[in-house]
mmCIF file of the N, C-alpha and C atoms, coordinates in Angstrom:
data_MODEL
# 
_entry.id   MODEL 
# 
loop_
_atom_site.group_PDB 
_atom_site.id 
_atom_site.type_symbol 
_atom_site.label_atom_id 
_atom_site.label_alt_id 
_atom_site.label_comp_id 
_atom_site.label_asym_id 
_atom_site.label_entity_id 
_atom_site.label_seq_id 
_atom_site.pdbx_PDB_ins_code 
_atom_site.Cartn_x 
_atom_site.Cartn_y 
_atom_site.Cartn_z 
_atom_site.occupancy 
_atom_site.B_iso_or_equiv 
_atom_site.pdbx_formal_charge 
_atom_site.auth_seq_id 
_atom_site.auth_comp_id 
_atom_site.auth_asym_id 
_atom_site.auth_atom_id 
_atom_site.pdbx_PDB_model_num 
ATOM 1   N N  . UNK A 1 1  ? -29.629 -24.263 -23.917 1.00 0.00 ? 1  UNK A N  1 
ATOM 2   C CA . UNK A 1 1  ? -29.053 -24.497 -22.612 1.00 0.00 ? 1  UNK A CA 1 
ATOM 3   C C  . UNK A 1 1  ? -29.844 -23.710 -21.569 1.00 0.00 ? 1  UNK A C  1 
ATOM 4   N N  . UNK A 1 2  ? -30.399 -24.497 -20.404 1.00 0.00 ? 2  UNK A N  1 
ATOM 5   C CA . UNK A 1 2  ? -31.273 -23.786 -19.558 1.00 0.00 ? 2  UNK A CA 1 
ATOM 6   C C  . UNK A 1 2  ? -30.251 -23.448 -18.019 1.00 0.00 ? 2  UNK A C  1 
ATOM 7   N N  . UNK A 1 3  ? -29.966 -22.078 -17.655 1.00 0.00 ? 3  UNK A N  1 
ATOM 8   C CA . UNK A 1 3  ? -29.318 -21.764 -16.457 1.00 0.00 ? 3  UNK A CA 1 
ATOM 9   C C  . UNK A 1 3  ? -29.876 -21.592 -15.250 1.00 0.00 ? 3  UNK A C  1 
ATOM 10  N N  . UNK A 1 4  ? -29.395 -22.385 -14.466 1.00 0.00 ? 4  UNK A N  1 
ATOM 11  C CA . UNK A 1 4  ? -30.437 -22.664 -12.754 1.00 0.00 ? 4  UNK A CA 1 
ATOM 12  C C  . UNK A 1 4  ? -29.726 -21.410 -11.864 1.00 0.00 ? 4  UNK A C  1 
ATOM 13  N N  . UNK A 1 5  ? -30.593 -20.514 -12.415 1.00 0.00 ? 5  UNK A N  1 
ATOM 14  C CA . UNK A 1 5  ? -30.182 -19.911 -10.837 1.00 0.00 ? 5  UNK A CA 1 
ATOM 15  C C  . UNK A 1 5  ? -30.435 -20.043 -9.556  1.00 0.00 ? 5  UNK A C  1 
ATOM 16  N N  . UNK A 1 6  ? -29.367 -19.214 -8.615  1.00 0.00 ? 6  UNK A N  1 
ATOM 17  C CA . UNK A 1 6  ? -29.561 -19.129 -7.209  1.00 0.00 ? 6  UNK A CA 1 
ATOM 18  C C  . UNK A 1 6  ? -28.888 -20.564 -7.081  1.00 0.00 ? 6  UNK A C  1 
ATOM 19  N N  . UNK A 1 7  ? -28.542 -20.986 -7.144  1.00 0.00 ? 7  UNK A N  1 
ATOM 20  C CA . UNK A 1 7  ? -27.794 -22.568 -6.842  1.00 0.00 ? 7  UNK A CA 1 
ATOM 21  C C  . UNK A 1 7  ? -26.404 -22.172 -5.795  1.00 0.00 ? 7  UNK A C  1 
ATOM 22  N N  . UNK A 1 8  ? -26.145 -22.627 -4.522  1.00 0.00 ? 8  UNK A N  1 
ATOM 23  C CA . UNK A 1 8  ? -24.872 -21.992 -3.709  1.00 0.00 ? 8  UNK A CA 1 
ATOM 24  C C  . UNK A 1 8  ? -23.589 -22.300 -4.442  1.00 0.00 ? 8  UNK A C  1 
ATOM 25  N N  . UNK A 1 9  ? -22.730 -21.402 -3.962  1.00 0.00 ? 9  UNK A N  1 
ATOM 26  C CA . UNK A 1 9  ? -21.243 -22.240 -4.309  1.00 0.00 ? 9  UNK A CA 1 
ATOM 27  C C  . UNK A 1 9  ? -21.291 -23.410 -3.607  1.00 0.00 ? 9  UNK A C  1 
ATOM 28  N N  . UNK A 1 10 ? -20.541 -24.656 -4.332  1.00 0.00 ? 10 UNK A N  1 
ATOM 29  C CA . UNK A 1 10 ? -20.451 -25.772 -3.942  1.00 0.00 ? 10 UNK A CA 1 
ATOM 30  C C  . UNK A 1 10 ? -18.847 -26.501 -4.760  1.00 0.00 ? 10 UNK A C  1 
ATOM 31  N N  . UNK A 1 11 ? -18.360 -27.285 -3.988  1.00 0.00 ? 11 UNK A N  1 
ATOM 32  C CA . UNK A 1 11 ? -17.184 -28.247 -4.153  1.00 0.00 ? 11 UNK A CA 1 
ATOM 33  C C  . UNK A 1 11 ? -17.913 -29.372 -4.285  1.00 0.00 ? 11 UNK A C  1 
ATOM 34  N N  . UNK A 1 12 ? -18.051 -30.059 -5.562  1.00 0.00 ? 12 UNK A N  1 
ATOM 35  C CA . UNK A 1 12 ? -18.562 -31.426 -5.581  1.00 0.00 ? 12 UNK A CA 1 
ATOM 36  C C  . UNK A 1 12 ? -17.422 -32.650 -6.053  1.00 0.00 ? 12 UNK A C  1 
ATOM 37  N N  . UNK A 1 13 ? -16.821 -33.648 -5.154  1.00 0.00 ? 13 UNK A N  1 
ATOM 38  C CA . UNK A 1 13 ? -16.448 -34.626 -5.551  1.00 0.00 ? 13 UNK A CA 1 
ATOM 39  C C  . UNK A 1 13 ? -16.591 -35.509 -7.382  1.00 0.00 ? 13 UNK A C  1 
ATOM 40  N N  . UNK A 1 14 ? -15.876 -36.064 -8.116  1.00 0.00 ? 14 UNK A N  1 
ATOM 41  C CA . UNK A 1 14 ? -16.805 -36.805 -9.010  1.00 0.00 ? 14 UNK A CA 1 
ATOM 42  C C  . UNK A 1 14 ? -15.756 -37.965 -8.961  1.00 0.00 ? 14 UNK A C  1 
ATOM 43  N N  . UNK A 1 15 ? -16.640 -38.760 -9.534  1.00 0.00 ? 15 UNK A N  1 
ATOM 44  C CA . UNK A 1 15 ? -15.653 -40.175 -9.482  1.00 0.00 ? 15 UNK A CA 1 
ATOM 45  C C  . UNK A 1 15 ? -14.146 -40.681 -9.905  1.00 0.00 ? 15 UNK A C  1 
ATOM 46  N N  . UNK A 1 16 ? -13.556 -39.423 -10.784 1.00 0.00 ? 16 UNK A N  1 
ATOM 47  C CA . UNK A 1 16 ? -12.224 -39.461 -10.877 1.00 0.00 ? 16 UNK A CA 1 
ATOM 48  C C  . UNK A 1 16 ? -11.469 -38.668 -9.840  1.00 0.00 ? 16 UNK A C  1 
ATOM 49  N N  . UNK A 1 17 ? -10.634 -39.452 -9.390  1.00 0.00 ? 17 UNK A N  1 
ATOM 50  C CA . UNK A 1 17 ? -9.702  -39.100 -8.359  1.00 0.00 ? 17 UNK A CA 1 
ATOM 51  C C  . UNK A 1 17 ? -8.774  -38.121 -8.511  1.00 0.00 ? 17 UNK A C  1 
ATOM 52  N N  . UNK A 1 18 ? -9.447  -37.045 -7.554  1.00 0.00 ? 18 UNK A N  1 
ATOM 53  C CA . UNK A 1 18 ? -8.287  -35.927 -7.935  1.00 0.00 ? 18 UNK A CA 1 
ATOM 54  C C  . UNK A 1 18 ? -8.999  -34.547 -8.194  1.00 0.00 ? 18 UNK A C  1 
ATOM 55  N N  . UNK A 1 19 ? -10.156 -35.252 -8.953  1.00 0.00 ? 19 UNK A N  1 
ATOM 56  C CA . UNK A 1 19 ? -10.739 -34.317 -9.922  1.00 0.00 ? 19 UNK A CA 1 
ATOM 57  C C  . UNK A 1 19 ? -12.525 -33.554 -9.082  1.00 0.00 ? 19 UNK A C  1 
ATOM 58  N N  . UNK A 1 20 ? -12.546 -32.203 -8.590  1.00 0.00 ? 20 UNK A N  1 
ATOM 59  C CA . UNK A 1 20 ? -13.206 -31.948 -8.341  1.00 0.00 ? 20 UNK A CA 1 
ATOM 60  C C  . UNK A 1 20 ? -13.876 -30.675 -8.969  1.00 0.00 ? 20 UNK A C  1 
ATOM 61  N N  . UNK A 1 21 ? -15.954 -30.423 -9.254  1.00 0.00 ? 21 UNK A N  1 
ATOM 62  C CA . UNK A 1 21 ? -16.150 -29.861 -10.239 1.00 0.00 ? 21 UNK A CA 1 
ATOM 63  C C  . UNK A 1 21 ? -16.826 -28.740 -9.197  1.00 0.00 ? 21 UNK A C  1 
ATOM 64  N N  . UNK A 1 22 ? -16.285 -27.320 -9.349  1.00 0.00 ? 22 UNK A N  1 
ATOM 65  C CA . UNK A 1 22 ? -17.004 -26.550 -8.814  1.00 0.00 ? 22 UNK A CA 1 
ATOM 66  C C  . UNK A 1 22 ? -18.007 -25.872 -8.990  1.00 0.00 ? 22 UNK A C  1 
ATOM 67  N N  . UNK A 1 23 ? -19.365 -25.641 -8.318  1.00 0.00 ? 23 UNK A N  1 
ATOM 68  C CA . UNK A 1 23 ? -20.463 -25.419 -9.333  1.00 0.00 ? 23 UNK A CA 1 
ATOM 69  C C  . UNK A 1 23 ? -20.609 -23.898 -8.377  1.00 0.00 ? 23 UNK A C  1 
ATOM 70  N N  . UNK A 1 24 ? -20.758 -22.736 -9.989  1.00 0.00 ? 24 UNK A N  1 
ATOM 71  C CA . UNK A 1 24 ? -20.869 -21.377 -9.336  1.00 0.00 ? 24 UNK A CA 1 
ATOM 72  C C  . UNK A 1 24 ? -21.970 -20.967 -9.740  1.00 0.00 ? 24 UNK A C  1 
ATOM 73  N N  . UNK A 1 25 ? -22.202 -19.954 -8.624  1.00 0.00 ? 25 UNK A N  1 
ATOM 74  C CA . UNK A 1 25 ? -23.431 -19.283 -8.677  1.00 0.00 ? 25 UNK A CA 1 
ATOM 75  C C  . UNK A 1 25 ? -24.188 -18.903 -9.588  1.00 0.00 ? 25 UNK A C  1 
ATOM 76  N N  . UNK A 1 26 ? -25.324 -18.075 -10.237 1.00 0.00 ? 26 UNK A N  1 
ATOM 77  C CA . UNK A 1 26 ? -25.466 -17.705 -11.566 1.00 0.00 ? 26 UNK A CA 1 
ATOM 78  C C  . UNK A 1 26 ? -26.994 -16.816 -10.973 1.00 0.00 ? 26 UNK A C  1 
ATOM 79  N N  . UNK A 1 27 ? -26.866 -15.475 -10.836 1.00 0.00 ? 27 UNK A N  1 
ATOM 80  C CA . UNK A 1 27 ? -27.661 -14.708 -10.552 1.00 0.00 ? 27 UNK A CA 1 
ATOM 81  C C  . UNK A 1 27 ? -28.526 -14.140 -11.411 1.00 0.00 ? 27 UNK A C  1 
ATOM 82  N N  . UNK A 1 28 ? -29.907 -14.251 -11.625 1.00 0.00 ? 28 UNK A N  1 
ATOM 83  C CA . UNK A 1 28 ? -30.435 -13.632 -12.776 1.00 0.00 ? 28 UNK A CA 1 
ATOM 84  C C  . UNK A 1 28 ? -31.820 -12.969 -12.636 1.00 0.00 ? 28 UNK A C  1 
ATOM 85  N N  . UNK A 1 29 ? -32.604 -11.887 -13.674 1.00 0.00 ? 29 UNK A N  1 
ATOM 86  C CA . UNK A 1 29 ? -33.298 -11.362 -13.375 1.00 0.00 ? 29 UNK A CA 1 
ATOM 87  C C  . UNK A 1 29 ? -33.966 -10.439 -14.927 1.00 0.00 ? 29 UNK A C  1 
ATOM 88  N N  . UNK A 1 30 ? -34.940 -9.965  -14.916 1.00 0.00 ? 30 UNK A N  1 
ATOM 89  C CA . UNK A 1 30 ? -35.404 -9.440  -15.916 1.00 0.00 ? 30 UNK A CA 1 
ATOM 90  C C  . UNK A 1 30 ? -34.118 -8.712  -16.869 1.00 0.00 ? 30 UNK A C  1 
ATOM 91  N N  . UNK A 1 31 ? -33.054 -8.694  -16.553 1.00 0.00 ? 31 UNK A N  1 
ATOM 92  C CA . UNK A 1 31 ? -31.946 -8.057  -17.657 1.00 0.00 ? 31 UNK A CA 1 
ATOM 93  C C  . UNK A 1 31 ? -31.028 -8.585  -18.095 1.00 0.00 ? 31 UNK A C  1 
ATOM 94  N N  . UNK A 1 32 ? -30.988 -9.852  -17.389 1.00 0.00 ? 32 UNK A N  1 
ATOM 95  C CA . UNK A 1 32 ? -30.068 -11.123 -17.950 1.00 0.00 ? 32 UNK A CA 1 
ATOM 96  C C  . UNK A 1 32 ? -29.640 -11.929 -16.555 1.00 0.00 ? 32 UNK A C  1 
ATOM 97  N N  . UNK A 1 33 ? -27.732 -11.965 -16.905 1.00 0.00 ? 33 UNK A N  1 
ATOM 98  C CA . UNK A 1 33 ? -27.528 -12.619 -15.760 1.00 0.00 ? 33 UNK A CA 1 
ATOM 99  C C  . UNK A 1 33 ? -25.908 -12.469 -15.186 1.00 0.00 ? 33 UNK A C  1 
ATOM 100 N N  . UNK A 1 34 ? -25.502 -12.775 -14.239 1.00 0.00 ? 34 UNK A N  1 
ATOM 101 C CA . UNK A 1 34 ? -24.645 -12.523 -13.628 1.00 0.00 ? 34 UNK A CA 1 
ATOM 102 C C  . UNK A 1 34 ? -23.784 -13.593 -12.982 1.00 0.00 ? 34 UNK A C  1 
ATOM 103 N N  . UNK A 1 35 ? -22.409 -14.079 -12.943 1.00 0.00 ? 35 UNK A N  1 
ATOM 104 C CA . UNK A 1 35 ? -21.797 -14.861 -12.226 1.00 0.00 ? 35 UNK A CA 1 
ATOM 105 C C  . UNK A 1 35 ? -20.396 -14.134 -11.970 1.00 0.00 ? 35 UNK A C  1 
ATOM 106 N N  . UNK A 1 36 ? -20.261 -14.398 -11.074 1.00 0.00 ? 36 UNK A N  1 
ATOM 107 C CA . UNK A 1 36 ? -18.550 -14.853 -10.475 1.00 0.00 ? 36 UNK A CA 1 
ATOM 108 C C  . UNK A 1 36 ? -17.908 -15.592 -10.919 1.00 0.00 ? 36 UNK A C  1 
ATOM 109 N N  . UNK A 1 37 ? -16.619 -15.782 -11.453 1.00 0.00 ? 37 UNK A N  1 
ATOM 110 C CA . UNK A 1 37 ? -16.241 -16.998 -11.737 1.00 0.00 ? 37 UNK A CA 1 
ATOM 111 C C  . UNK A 1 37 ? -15.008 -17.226 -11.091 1.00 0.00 ? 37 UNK A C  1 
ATOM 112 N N  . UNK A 1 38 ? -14.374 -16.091 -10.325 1.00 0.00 ? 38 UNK A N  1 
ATOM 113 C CA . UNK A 1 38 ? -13.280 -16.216 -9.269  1.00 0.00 ? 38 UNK A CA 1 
ATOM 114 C C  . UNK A 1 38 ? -13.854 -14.630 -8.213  1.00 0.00 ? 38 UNK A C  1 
ATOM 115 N N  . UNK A 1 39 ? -13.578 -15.217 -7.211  1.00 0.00 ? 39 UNK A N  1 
ATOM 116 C CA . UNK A 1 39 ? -13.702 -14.322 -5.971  1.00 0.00 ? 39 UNK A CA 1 
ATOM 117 C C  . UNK A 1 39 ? -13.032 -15.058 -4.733  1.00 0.00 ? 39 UNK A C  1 
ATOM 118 N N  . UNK A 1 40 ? -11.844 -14.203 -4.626  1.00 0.00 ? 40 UNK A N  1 
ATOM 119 C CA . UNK A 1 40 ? -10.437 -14.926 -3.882  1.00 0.00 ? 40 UNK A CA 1 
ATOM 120 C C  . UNK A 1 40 ? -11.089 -15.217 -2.486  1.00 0.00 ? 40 UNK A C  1 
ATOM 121 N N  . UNK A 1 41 ? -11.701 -14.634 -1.935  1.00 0.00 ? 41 UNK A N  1 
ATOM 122 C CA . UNK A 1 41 ? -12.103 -14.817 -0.592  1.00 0.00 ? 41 UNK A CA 1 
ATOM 123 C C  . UNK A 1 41 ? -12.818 -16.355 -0.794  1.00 0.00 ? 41 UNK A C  1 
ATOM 124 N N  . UNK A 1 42 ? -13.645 -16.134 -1.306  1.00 0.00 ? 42 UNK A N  1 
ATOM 125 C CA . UNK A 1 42 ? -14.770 -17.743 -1.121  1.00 0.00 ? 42 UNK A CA 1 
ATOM 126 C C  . UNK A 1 42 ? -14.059 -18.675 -1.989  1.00 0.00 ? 42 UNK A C  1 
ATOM 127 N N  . UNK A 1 43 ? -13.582 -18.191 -3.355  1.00 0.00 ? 43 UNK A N  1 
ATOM 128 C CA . UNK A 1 43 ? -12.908 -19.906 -3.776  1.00 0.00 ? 43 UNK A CA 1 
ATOM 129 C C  . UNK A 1 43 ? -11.662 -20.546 -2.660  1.00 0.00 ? 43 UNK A C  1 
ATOM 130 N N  . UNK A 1 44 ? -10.635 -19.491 -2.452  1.00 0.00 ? 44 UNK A N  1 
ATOM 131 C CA . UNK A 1 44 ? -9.741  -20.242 -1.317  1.00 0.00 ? 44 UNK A CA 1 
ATOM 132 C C  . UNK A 1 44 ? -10.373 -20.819 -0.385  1.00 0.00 ? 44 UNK A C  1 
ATOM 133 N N  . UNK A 1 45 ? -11.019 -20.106 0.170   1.00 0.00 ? 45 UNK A N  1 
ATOM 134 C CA . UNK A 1 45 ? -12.066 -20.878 1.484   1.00 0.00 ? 45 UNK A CA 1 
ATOM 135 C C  . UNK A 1 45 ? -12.471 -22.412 1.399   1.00 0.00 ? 45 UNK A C  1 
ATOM 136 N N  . UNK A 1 46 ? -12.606 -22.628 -0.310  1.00 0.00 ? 46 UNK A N  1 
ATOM 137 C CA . UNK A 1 46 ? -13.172 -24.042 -0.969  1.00 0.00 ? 46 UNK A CA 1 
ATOM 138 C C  . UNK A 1 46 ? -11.920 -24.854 -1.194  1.00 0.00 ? 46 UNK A C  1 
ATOM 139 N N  . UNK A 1 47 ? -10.883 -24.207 -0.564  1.00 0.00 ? 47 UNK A N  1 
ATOM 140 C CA . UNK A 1 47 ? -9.428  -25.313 -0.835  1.00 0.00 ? 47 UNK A CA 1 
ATOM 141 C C  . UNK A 1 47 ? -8.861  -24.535 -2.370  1.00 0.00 ? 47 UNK A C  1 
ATOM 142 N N  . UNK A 1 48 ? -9.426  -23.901 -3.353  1.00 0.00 ? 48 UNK A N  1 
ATOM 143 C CA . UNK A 1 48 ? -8.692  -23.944 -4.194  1.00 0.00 ? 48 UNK A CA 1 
ATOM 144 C C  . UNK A 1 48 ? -7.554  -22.891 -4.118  1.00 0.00 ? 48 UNK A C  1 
ATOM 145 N N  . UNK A 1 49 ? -6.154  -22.662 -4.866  1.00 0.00 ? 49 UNK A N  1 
ATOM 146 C CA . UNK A 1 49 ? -5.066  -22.134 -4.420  1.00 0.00 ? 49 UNK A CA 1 
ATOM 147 C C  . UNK A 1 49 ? -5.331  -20.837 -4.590  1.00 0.00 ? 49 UNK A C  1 
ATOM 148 N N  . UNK A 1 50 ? -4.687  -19.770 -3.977  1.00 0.00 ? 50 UNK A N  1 
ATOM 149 C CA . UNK A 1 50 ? -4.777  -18.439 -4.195  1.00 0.00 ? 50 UNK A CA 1 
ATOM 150 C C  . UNK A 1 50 ? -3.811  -18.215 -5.531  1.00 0.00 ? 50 UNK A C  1 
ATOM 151 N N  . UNK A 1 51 ? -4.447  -18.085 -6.837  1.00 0.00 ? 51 UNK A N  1 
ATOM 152 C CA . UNK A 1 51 ? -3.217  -17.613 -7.732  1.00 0.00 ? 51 UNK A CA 1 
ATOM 153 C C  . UNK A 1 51 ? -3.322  -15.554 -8.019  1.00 0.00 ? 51 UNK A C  1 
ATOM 154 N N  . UNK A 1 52 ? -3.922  -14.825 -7.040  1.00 0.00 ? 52 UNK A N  1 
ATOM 155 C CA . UNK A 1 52 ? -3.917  -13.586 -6.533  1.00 0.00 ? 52 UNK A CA 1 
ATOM 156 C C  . UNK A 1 52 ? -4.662  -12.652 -7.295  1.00 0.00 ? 52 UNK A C  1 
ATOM 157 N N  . UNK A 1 53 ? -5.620  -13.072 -8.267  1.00 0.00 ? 53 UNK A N  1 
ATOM 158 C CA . UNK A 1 53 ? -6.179  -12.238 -8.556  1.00 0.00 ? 53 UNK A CA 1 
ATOM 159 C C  . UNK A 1 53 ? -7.719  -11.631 -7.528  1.00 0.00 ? 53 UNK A C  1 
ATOM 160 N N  . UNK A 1 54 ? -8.222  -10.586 -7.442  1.00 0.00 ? 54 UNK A N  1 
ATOM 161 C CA . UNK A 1 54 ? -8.954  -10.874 -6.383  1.00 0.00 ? 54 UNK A CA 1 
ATOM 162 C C  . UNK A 1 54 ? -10.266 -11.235 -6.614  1.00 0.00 ? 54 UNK A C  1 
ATOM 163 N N  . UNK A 1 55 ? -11.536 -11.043 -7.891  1.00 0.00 ? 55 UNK A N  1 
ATOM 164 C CA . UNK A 1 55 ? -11.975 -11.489 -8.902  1.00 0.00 ? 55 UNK A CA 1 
ATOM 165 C C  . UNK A 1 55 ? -12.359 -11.001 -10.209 1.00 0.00 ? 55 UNK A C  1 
ATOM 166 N N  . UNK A 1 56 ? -13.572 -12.088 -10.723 1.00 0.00 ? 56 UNK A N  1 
ATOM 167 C CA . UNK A 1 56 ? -13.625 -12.267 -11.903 1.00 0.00 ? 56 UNK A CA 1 
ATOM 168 C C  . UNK A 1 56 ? -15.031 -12.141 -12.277 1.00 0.00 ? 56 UNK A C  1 
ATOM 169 N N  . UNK A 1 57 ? -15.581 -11.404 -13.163 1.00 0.00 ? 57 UNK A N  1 
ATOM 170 C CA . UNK A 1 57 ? -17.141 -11.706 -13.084 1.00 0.00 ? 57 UNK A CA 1 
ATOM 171 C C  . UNK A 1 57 ? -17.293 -12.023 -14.545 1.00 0.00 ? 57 UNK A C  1 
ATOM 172 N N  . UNK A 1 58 ? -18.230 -12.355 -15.203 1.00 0.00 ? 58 UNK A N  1 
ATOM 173 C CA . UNK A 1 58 ? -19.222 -11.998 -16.512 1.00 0.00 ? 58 UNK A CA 1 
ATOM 174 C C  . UNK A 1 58 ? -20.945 -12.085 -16.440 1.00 0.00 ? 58 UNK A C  1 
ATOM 175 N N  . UNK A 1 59 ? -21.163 -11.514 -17.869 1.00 0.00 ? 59 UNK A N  1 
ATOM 176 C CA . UNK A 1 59 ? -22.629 -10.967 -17.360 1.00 0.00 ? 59 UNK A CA 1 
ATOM 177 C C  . UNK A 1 59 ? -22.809 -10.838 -18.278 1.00 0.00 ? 59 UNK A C  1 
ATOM 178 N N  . UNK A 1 60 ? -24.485 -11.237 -18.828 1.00 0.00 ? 60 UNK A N  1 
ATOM 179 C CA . UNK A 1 60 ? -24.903 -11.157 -19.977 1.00 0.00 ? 60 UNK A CA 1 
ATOM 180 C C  . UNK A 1 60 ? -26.099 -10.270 -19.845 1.00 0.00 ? 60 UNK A C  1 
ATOM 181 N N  . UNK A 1 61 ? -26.757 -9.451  -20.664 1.00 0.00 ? 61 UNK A N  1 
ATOM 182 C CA . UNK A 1 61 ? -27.385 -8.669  -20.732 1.00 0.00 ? 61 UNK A CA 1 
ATOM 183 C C  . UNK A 1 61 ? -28.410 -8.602  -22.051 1.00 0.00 ? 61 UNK A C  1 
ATOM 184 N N  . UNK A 1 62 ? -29.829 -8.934  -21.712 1.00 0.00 ? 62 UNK A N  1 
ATOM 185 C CA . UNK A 1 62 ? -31.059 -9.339  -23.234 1.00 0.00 ? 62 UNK A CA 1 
ATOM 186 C C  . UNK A 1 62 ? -30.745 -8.263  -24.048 1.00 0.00 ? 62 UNK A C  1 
ATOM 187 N N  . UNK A 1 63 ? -30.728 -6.673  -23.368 1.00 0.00 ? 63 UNK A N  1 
ATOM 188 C CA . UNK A 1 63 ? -30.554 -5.687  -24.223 1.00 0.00 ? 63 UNK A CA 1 
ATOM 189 C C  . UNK A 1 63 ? -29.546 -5.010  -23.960 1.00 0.00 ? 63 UNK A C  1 
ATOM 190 N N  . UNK A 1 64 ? -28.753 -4.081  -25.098 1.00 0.00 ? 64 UNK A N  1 
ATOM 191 C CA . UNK A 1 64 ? -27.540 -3.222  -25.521 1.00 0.00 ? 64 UNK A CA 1 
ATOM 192 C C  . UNK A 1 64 ? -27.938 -2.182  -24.603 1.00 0.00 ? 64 UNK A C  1 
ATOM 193 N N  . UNK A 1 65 ? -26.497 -1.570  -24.207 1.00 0.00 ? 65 UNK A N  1 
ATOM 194 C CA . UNK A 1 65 ? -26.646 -0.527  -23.223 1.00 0.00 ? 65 UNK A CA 1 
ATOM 195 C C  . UNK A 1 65 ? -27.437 -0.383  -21.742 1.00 0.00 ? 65 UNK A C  1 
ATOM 196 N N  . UNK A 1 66 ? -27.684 -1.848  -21.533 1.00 0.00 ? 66 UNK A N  1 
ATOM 197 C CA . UNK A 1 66 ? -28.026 -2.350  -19.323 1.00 0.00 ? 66 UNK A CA 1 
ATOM 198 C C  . UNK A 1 66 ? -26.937 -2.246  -18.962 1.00 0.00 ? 66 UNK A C  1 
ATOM 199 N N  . UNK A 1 67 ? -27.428 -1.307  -17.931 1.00 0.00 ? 67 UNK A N  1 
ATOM 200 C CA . UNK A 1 67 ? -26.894 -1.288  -16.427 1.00 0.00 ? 67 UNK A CA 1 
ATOM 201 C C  . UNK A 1 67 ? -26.763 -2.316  -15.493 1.00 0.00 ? 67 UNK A C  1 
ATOM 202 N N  . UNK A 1 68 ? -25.793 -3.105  -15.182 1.00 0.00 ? 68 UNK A N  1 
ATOM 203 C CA . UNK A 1 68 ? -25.849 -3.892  -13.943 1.00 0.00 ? 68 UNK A CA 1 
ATOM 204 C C  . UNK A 1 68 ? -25.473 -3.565  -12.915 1.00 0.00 ? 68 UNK A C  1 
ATOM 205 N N  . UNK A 1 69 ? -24.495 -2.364  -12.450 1.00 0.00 ? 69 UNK A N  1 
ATOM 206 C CA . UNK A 1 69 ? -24.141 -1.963  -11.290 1.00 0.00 ? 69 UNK A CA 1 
ATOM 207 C C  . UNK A 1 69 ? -22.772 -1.104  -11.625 1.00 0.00 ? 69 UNK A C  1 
ATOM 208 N N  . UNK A 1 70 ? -22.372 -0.193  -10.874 1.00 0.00 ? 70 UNK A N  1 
ATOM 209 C CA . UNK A 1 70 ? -21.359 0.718   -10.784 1.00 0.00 ? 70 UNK A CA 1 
ATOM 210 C C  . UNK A 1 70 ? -20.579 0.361   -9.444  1.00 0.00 ? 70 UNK A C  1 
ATOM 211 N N  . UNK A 1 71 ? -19.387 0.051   -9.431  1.00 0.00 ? 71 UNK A N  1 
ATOM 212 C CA . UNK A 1 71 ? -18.496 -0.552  -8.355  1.00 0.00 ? 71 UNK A CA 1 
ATOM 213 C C  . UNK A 1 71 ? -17.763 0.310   -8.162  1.00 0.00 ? 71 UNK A C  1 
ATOM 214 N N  . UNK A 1 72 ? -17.030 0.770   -6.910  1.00 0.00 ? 72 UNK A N  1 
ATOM 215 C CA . UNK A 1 72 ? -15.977 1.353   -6.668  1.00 0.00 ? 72 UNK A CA 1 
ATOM 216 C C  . UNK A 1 72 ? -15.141 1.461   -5.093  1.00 0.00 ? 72 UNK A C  1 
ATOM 217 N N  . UNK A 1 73 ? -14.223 1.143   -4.959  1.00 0.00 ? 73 UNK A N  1 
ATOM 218 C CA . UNK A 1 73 ? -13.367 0.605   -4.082  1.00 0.00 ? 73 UNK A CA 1 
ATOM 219 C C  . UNK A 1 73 ? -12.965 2.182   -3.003  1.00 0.00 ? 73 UNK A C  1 
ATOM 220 N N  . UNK A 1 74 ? -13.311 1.673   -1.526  1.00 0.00 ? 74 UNK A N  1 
ATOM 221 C CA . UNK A 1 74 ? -13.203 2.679   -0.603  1.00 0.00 ? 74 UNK A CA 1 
ATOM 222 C C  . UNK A 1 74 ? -11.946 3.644   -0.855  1.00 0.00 ? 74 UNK A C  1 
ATOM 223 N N  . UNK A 1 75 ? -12.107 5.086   -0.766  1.00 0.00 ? 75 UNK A N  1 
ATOM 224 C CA . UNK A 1 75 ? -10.742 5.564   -0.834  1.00 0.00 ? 75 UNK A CA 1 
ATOM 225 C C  . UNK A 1 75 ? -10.186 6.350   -2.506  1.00 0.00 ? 75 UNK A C  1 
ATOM 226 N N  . UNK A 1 76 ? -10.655 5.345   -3.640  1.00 0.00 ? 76 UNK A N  1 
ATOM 227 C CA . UNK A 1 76 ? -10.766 5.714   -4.741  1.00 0.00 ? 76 UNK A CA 1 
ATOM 228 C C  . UNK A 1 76 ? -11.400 6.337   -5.712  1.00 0.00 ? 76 UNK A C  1 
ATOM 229 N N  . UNK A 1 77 ? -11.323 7.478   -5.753  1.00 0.00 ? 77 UNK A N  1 
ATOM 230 C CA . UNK A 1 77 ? -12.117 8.307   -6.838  1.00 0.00 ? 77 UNK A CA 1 
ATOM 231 C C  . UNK A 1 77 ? -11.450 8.579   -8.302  1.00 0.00 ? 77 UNK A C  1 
ATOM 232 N N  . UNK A 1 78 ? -12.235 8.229   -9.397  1.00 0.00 ? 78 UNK A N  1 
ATOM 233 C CA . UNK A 1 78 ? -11.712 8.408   -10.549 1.00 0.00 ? 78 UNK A CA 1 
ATOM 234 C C  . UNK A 1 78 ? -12.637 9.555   -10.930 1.00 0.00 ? 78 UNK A C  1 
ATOM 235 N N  . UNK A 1 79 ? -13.092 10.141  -10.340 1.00 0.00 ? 79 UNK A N  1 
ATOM 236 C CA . UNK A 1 79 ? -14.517 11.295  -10.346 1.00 0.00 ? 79 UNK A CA 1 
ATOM 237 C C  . UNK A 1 79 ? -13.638 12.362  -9.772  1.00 0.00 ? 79 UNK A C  1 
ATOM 238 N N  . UNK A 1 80 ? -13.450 13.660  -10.752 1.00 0.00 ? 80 UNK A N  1 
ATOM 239 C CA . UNK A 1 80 ? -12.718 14.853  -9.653  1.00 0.00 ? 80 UNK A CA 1 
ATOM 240 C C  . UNK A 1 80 ? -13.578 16.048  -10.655 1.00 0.00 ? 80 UNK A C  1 
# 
């Protein structure tokens, strides 16, 4: 299976009624790769419903023990 990165979020129509296929991002680079698969701000934006989580990522990584990034939310320290 070959993964296209850099491709935008997109809402694409398909010929069954009703039924629309959302195609997400897929970020990648010498250590693997990276997607979103919910992020409340931009999927609502695309019509789909807020069910409140705020998101969702996964990420694959060629080798054991990569770093992809350290996150942490203004205000919050788990560091004392």
């Amino acid at each position: 299976m070959t993964i296209e990165f850099s491709k935008p979020l997109a809402a694409r129509e398909t010929p069954i009624p009703g039924v629309v296929l959302y195609e997400l991002p897929v970020h990648g680079d010498n250590r693997g790769w990276f997607k979103e698969n919910w992020q409340r701000e931009k999927m609502v934006a695309l019509g789909l419903p807020d069910f409140r989580p705020v998101q969702n990522n996964i990420s694959f990584n060629e080798k054991a023990g990569t770093t992809r990034g350290i996150h942490a939310e203004p205000g919050i320290s788990s560091f004392r």
